[in-house]
C-alpha positions in Angstrom: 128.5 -108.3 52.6 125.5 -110.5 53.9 122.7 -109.3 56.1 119.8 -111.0 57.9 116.6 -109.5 58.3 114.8 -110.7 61.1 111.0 -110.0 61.0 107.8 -111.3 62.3 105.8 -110.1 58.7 107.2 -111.3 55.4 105.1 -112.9 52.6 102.6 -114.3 52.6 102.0 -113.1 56.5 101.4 -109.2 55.6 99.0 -107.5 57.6 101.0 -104.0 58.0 102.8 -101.3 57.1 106.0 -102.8 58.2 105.3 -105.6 56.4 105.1 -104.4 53.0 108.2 -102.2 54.0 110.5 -105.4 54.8 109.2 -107.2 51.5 110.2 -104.3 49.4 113.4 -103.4 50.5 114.3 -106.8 50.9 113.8 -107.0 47.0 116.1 -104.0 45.9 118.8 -104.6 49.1 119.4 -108.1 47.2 120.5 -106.6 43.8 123.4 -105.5 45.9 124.1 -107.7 48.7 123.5 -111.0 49.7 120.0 -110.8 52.3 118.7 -113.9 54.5 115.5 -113.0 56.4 114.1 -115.3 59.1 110.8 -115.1 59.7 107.5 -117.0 61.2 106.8 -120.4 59.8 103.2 -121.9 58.5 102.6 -125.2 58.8 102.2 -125.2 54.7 105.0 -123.8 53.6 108.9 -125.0 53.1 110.8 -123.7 55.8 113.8 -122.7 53.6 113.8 -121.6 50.7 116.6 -119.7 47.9 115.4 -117.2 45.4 118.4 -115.2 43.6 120.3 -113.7 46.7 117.5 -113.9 49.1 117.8 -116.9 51.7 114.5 -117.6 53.3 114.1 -119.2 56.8 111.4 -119.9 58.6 111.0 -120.7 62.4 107.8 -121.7 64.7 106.9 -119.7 68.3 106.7 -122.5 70.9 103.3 -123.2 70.7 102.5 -126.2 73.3 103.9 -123.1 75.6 102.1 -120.1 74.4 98.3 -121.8 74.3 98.4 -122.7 78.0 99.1 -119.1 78.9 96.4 -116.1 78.9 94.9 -115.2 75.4 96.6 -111.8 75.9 99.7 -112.5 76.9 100.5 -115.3 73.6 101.7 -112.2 71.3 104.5 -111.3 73.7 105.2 -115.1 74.7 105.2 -115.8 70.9 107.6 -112.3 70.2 110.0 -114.6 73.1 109.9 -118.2 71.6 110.1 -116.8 68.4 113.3 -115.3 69.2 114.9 -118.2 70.8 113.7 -120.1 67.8 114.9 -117.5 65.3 118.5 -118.0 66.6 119.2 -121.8 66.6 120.7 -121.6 63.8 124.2 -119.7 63.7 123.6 -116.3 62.3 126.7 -115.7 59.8 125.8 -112.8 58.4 127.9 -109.3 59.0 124.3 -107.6 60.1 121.1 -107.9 62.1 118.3 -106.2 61.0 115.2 -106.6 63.0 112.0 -104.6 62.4 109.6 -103.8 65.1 109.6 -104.5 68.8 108.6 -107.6 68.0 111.7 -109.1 67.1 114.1 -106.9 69.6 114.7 -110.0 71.5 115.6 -111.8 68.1 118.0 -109.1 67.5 119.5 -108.7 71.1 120.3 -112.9 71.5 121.8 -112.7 68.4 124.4 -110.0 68.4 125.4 -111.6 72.0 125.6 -115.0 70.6 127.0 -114.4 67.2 128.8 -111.2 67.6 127.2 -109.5 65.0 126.6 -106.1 64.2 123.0 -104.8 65.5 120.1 -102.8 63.0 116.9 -101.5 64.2 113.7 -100.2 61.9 112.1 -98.5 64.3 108.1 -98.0 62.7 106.6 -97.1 65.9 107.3 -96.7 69.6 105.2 -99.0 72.4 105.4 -96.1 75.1 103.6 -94.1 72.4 100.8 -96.8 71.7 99.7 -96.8 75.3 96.0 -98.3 73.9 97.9 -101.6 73.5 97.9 -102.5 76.9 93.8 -103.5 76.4 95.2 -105.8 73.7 98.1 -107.2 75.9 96.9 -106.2 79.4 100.3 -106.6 81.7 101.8 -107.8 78.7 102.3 -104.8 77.3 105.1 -103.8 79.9 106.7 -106.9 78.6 106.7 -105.5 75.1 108.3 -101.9 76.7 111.3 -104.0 78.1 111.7 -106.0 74.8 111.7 -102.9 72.9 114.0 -100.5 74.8 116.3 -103.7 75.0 116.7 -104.1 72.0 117.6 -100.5 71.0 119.8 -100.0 73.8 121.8 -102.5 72.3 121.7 -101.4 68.5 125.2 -100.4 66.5 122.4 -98.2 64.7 118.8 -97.3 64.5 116.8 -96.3 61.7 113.9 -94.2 62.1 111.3 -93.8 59.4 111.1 -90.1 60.5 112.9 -87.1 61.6 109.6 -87.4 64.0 111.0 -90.9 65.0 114.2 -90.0 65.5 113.2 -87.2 67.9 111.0 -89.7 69.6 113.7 -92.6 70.1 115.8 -90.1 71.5 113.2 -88.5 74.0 111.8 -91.9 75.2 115.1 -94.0 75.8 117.6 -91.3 75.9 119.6 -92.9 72.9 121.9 -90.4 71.5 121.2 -89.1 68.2 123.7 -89.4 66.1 123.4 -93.3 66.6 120.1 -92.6 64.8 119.7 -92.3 61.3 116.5 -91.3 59.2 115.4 -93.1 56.2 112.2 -93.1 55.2 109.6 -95.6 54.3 109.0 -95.7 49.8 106.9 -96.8 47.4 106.9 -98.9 44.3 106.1 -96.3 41.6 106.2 -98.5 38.8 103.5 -100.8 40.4 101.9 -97.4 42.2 100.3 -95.4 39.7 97.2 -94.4 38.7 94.9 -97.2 37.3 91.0 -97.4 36.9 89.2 -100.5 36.8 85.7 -100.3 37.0 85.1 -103.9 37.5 86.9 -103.4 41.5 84.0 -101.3 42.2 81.1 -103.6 40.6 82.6 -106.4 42.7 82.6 -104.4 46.0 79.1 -102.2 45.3 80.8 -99.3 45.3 79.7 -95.8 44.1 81.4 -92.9 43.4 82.3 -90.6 45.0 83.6 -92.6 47.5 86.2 -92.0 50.5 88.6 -94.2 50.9 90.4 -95.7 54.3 93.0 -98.4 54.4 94.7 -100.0 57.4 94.6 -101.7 60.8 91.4 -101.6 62.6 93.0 -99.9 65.1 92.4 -97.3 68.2 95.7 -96.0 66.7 94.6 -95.2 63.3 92.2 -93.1 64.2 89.0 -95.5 62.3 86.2 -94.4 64.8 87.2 -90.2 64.2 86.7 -91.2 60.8 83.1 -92.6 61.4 82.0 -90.3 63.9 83.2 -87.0 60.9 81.5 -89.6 58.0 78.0 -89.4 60.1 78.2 -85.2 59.7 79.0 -85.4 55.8 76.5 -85.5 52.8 74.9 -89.2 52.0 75.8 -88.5 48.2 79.5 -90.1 49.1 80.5 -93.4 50.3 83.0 -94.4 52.7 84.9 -97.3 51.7 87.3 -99.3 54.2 89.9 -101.8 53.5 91.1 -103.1 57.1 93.2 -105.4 58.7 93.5 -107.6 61.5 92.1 -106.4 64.4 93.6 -104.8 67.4 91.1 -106.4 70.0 88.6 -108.2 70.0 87.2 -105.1 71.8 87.7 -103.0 69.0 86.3 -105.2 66.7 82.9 -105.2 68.0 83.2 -101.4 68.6 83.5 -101.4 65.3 80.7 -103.4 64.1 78.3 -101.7 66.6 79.5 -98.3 65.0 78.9 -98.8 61.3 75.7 -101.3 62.4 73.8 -98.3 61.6 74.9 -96.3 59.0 74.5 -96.0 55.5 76.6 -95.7 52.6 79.4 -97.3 54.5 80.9 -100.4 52.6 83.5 -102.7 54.8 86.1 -104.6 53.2 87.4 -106.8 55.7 90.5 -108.1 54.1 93.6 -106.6 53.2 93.6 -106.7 49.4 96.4 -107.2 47.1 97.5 -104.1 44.7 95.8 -105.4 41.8 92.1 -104.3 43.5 94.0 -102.0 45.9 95.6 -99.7 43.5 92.3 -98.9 41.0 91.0 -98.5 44.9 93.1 -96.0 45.8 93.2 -94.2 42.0 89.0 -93.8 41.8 88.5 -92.1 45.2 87.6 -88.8 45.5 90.1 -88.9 48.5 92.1 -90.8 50.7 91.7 -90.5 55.1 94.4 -91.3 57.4 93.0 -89.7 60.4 95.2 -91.6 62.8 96.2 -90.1 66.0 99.4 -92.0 66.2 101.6 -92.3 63.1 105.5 -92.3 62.8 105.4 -92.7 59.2 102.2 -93.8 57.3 102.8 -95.7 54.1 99.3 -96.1 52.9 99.4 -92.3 52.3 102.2 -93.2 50.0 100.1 -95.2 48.1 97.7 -93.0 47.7 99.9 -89.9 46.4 101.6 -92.7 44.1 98.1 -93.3 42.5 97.7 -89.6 42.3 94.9 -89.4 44.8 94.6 -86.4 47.1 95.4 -87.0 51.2 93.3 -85.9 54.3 95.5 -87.1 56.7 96.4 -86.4 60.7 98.9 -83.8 61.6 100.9 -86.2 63.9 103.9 -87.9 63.7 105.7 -88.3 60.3 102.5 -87.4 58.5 104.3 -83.6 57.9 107.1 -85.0 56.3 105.3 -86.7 53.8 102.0 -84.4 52.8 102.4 -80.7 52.0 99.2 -78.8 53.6 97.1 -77.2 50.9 99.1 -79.0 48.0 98.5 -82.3 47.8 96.5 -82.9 50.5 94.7 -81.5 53.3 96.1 -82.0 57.3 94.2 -81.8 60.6 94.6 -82.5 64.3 94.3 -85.6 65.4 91.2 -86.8 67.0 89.2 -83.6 65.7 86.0 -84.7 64.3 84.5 -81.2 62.8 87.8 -80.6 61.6 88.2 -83.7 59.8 84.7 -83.7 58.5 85.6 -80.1 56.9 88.2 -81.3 55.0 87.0 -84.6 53.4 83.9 -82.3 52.8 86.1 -79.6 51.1 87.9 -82.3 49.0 84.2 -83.9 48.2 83.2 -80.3 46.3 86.2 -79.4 44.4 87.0 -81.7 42.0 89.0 -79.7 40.4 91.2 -78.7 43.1 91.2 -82.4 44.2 93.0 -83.8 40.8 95.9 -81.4 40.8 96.4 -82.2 44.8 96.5 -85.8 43.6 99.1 -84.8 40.7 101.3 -82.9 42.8 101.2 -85.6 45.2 102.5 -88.1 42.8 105.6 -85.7 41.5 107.0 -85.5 45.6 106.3 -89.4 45.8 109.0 -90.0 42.8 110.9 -87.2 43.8 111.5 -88.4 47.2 110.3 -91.6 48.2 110.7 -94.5 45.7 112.3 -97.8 47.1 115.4 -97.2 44.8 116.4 -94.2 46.5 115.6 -95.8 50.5 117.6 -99.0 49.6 120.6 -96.7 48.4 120.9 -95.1 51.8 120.3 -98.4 53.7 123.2 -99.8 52.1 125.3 -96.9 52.5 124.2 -97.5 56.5 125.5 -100.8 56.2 128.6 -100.6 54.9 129.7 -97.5 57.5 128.4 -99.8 60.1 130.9 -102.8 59.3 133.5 -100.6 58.8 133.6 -99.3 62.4 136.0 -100.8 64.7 
């Protein structure tokens, strides 16, 4: 069996979530099968490349087309070129597998040109990021077209939550049992608990410290965060690790809101695990406070490094953290709540560590990349044998 994985994120292009999910299972799908993964192209890098099973291509959005066109409107007209671009070259594998809206169109050409059976990762739904349309103004219905396209056209769908599933099937009537859940993992022998001082001493941090990693996003919740930080004691810092920016709107936002608040360190740059892991392992607690979230894999991350969760009850959130035992949950968008818990978390140590322990034991238990690539492949090979 060969498949092709068609993403927009693949190394060294990671900003996300989804990102660090294709690179992962990418790695233990190809001790199986063989995997060929086409994906965006720097102007640095070889555009093909060979390493064991693993075929990488990569192809370039039409740019002399996208820069003449309004600045938010370029990551749909890119999402478009790209997937003209991604299918010039005949597609010989016996699957698609596309992640994200992104690459819907990607997937769609190419089981219509190539005959090929069709696999969606669905991380997130655009009718249920409504906020993106002040990122891509009238773009954004654009995006809703490619992304229901796409799925309507799937042999299969995977959702990275039973939430997801219930969500793919409420918002584009797909039936369900065309949808199958798998959920995102984790690389336990790289996530673990590790200290290294020296991460702190090169980012001034002191302890105790909360900790938030992910997009600077509307979506994940970052300003409840701040606005809960302002109510708790100044003997803590708040650390955050983020990514590429939503808007340029929520960027400043952003920088207006922490302009003038203390004890609040900003990383702005997703790190790699060797700072991110003793990251995650030294804080007192982890935040996701996001008030959209079909899966959440940084809470992974911090569970795997034994570190106790606040996180939002929404979405696949649930599924992953078990209220009371290793970590804490709490509506979304609900500052005093929020505040209460980090707070809680802040004053009992004690409680805090065996949270983080607990939290570890259900992350090998249930969530290790071993165990998600098993039922991928299972997926795949029911797939081709349908008629």
């Amino acid at each position: 069996m060969k498949v092709s994985i068609f993403t927009l994120e693949y190394p060294p292009y990671v900003y996300g979530g989804a990102g660090i999910h294709v690179y992962n299972i990418v790695k233990r799908l190809a001790e199986a099968i063989d995997i060929e993964v086409r994906t965006l192209s720097f102007k640095e890098e070889i555009k093909q490349y060979k390493e064991n099973r693993i075929t990488v291509k990569r192809y370039s959005p039409w740019l002399d087309v996208i820069e003449k066109t309004s600045e938010k409107y370029r990551p749909v007209f890119k999402a478009m070129s790209l997937a003209l671009a991604m299918n010039t070259d005949k597609v010989d594998a016996d699957i698609v597998h596309y992640h994200t809206w992104y690459m819907s169109l990607s997937g769609f050409i190419a089981k219509k040109l190539y005959n090929v059976k069709l696999v969606a990762t669905v991380h997130s739904l655009e009718p249920r990021r409504p906020w993106k349309h002040e990122a891509l103004a009238e773009a954004y219905n654009i995006s809703l077209w490619l992304e229901k396209t796409g799925l309507e056209a799937c042999d299969a769908i995977i959702a990275v939550s039973n939430f997801m599933k219930n969500d793919i099937a409420e918002v584009y009537g797909i039936k369900r049992d065309k949808i199958e859940v798998i959920y995102n993992g984790i690389d336990e022998t790289l996530w673990k608990p590790i200290e290294d001082e020296t991460v702190l001493h090169r980012y001034k941090i002191k302890r105790p410290y909360v900790l938030f990693v992910g997009r600077l996003s509307i979506q994940k919740g970052i300003f409840t965060l701040l606005k809960a930080f302002k109510s708790i004691s100044s003997s803590a810092t708040l650390v955050l690790v983020t990514g590429k920016p939503d808007s340029w709107e929520v960027l400043e936002k952003f920088k207006a809101t922490i302009g003038d608040m203390d004890n609040v360190i900003w990383i702005n740059k997703m790190l790699k695990s060797k700072e991110l892991i003793p990251l995650y392992t030294m804080a007192r607690v982890f935040v996701c406070p996001s008030i959209y979230e079909p899966f959440g894999i940084v809470n992974l991350e911090a569970m795997a490094t034994e570190t106790p969760v606040v996180a939002s009850k929404t979405g696949g959130i649930p599924e992953l953290i078990i209220d009371g035992e290793t970590g804490i949950l709490v509506n979304p968008g609900d500052v005093d709540e929020l505040a209460k818990a980090i707070k809680y978390i802040l004053d009992n140590p004690d409680e805090a560590k065996a949270m983080g322990e607990k939290g570890r034991k259900r992350v090998l238990q249930y969530f290790t990349w071993s165990k998600i690539a098993e039922k991928t492949l299972k997926l795949y090979k029911e797939i081709v044998e349908r008629q």
